[in-house]
N, C-alpha and C positions, 0 to 999 in steps of 0.2 A: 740739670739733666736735660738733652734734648728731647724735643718733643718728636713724632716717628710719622711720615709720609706717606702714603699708598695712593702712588699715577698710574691709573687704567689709562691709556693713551690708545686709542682708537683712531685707524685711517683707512679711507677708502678715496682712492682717487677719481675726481669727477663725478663725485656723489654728495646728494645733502643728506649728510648723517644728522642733522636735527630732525628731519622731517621722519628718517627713518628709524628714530628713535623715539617718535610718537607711539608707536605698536610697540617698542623692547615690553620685556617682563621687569624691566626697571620702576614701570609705575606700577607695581606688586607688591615693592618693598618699603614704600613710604613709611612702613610704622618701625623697619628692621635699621634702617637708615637715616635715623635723627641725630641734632648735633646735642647731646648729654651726656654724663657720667663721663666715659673715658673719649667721648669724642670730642675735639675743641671743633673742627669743621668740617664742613663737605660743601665740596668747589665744582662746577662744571662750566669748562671755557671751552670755547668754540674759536677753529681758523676765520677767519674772515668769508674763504670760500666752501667754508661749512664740511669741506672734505679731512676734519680731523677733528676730533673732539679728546678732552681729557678730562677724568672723575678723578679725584683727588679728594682724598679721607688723610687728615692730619691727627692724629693723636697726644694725649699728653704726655706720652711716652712709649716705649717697646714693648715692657713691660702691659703695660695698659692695652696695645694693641692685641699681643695673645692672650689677653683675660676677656677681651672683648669677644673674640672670637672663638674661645672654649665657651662662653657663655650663651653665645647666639648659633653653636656649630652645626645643630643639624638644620635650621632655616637658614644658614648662612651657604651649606655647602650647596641646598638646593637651590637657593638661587642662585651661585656660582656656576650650575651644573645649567642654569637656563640660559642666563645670558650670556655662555661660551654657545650654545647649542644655536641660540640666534644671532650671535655674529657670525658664526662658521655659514649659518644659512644665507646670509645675507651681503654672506666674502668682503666682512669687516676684518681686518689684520687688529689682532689686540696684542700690545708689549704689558707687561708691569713691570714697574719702577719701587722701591721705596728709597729710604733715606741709605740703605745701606751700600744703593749703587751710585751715589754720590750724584744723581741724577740733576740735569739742569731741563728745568723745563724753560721754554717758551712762553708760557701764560704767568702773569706775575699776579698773583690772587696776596692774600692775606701772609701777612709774615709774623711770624713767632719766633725771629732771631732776634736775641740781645748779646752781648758780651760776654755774660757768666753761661751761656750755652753755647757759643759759636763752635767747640770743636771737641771732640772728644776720642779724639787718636792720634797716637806720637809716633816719631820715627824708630824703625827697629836698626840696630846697629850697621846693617849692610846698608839702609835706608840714608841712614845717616853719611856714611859715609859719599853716599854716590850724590847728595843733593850739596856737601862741601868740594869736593873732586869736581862735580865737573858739572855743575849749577850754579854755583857762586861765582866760578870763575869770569861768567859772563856778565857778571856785574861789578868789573873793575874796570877804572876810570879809562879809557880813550879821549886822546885829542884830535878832532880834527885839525888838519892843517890847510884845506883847500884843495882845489881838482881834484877831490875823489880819493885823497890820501889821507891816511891817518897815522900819528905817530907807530911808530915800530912797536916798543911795549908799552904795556900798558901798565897804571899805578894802581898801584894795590894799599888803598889807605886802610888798611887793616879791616878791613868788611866792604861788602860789596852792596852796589849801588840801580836800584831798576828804576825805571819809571810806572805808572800803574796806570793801567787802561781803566775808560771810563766806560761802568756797566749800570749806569744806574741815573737816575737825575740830576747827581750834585755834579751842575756848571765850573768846568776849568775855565778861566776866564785869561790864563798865563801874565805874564809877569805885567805890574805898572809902571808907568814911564818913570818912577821912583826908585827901581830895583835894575834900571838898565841907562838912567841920565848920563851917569858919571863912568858909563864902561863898566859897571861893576858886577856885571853877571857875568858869570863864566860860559859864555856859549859856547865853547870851542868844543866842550865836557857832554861828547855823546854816551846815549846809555840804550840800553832795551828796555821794552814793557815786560814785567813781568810775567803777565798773563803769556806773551809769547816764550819767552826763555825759555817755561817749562816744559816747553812743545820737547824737547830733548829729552823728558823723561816715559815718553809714549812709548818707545819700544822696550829699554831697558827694565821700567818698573809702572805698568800702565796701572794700577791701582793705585799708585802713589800719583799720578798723571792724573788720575780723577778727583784726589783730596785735594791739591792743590788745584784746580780750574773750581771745583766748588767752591775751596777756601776764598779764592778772588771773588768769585758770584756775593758769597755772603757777607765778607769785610764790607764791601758797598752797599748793602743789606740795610748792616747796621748803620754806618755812616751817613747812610740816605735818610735817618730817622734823625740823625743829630744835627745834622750841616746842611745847607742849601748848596753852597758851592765854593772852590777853593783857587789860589793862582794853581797850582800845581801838585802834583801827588808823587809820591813816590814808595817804593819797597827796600828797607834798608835789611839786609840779613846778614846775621855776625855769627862765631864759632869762633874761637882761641886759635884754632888752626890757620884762621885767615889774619891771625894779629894779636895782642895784644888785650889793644883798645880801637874803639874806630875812632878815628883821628880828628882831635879837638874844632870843634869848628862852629861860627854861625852865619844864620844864612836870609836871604830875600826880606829886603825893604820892603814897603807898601805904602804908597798913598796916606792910609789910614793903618791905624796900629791893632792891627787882627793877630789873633793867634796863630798857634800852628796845633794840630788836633792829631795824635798817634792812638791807635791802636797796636797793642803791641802782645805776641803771641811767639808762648815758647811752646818748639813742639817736638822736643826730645826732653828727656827727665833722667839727665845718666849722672847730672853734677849734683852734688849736697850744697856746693855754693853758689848761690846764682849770680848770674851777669846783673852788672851794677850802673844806672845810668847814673850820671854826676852835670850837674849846672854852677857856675860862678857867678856870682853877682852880678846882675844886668847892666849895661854899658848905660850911661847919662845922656840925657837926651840930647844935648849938646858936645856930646864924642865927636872931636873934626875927623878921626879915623872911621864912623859909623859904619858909611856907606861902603865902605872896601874892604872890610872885615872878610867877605864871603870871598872875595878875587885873594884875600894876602894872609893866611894863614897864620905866617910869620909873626903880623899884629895881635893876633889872637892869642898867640902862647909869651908874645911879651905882657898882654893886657894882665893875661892870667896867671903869672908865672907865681904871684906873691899870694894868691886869693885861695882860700881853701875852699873845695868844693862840698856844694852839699851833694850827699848819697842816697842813693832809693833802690832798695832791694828787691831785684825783678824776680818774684819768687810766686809769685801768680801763672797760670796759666796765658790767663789774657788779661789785661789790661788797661788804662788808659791813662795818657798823661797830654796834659794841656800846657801850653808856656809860651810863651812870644823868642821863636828860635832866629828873631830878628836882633836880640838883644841880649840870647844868654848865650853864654857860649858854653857849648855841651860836648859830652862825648860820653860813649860807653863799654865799662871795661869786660869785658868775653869772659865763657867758661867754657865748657866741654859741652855744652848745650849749643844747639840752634835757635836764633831767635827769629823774629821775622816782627822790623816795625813799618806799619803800615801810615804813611803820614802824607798828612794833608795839610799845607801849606796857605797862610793866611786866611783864612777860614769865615763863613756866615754862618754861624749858631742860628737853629731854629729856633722862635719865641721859647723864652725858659728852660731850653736845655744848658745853658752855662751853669744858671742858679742849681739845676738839679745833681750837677755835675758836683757844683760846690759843698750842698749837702753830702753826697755819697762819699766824698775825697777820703782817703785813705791817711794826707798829709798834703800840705800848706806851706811855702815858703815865698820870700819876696814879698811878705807885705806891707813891708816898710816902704815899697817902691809903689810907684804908681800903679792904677790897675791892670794896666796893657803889659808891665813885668810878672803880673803873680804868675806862678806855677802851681799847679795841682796833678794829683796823681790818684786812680780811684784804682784799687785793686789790693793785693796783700804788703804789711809791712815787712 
């Protein structure tokens, strides 16, 4: 269950609202305003140039929030009733925000996001429709070719492909001289950021325009608790519509043998069968094809033509899967569902987040193989 936000967002331009919130009827309410029972916190951040302020009450839920406030309503309404009275006096501009306007603040305080809570609304079938039609499409493959030209069409490997803007501390650090020696990165293979694609759904469906700019905010959220920093990130989103399966593949070498770290979020619920990712047995460390697997596809479906795949039933909401996508070759087969995987590429695990990860797995495979091959998966069988 999410937990539930409340941003008083206060501005006055060319004014020190600290100073003038020495006098509010705010310091009235110290005994109305403590962090217990249904309140996990209360935040007050400040601009730099003191001309904004924002009060932030986080709850452990919505539910909790209107019990809080049937419970506290007639001291609650009267001081509601003062400090509009003295900002109106004092031509402070007050907005409120909560969680339900998908709001992004500016002041980055205390987070309460994990995984088993990151989202708790799915697409409705018109929803649906318009983020497959004509959001994904911008996420199929382009070549550049040089001066400013790019192939004519564009390939559509059966799901569409973003790149993901960095909103948080985890360091891109792009590719090692390991994953680009031999030519064997596809640079030619332009994409968008994510975060911008969705700029397209502002006019057409601006509340779906705000689940999505939040969903970005908070994927990095969470990531930012698990990873220090990755070569590269990206946003994979799949739907039968756009394919089959998204097309067999594995990718970026590294220096050192790091993982690849997915968050992975379905956010329609119209299929009984869910999308299924599948892994083949990881390549040997001594594969002369290794390094050109990512450039030659071709390699990849003769490596794996014989190999049965293991299967993992993406029947979760959200969830996570960890594996070295340097060495397994992967793909994932669609349903009638939207998925959306959020992945980050060679990866720095924060002290004991692997181990914890390890515990939590859901399922285990490849441990016959060295450790930089296992794969884990934390979220529903």
């Amino acid at each position: 269950m999410q937990t539930y936000t409340v941003y008083n967002v206060l501005t006055k331009n060319f004014s020190d609202l600290v100073q003038l919130h020495e006098t509010s009827p705010l310091k009235n309410a110290d005994d109305l305003f403590v962090v217990k029972d249904e309140i996990l916190a209360i935040e007050i951040f400040t601009s730099p140039a003191h001309d904004k302020m924002e009060i932030r009450f986080t709850f452990t839920n919505l539910a909790d929030h209107n019990n809080w406030i049937a419970k506290n309503k007639e001291r609650y309404d009267a001081h509601v009733e003062l400090m509009s009275s003295f900002w109106k006096e004092n031509d402070i501009k007050w907005d409120r925000f909560t969680t339900e306007d998908y709001y992004i603040s500016e002041f980055i305080g205390q987070s309460f996001k994990d995984f088993f809570n990151l989202t708790d609304w799915k697409l409705t079938t018109d929803e649906k429709s318009l983020v497959v039609k004509h959001l994904a499409p911008l996420g199929f493959f382009r070549n550049y070719i040089g001066g400013g030209e790019f192939d004519t069409t564009s390939k559509n490997f059966s799901g569409a492909r973003f790149l993901k803007e960095q909103k948080s501390s985890i360091r891109r650090t792009g590719n090692s001289p390991k994953a680009t020696k031999d030519y064997n990165f596809p640079a030619g293979l332009m994409a968008y950021y994510f975060d911008h694609a969705i700029d397209i759904l502002m006019y057409p469906n601006q509340l779906l325009f705000k689940k999505f700019k939040k969903l970005c905010y908070d994927i990095e959220e969470i990531a930012e608790k698990l990873i220090s920093a990755c070569n590269y990130s990206a946003v994979i989103m799949g739907h039968k519509d756009l394919g089959k399966s998204f097309a067999l593949h594995s990718h970026r070498l590294d220096d050192y043998n790091r993982y690849t770290f997915t968050i992975i979020v379905r956010i329609s619920n119209d299929d009984s069968n869910p999308a299924v990712f599948q892994s083949r047995e990881p390549y040997h460390d001594d594969d002369p094809n290794l390094p050109y697997y990512y450039v030659a596809p071709e390699l990849v479906d003769e490596y794996s033509k014989d190999k049965e795949p293991i299967q993992i039933q993406l029947t979760a909401d959200v969830s996570i899967l960890v594996f070295n996508a340097s060495f397994c070759p992967h793909d994932v087969i669609w349903n009638d569902d939207v998925y959306l995987f959020f992945v980050y590429d060679q990866v720095t695990f924060r002290e004991g987040v692997l181990e914890r990860l390890l515990e939590k797995s859901t399922c285990k495979y490849f441990e016959d193989h060295e450790k930089h091959k296992h794969l884990i998966y934390v979220g529903s069988k």
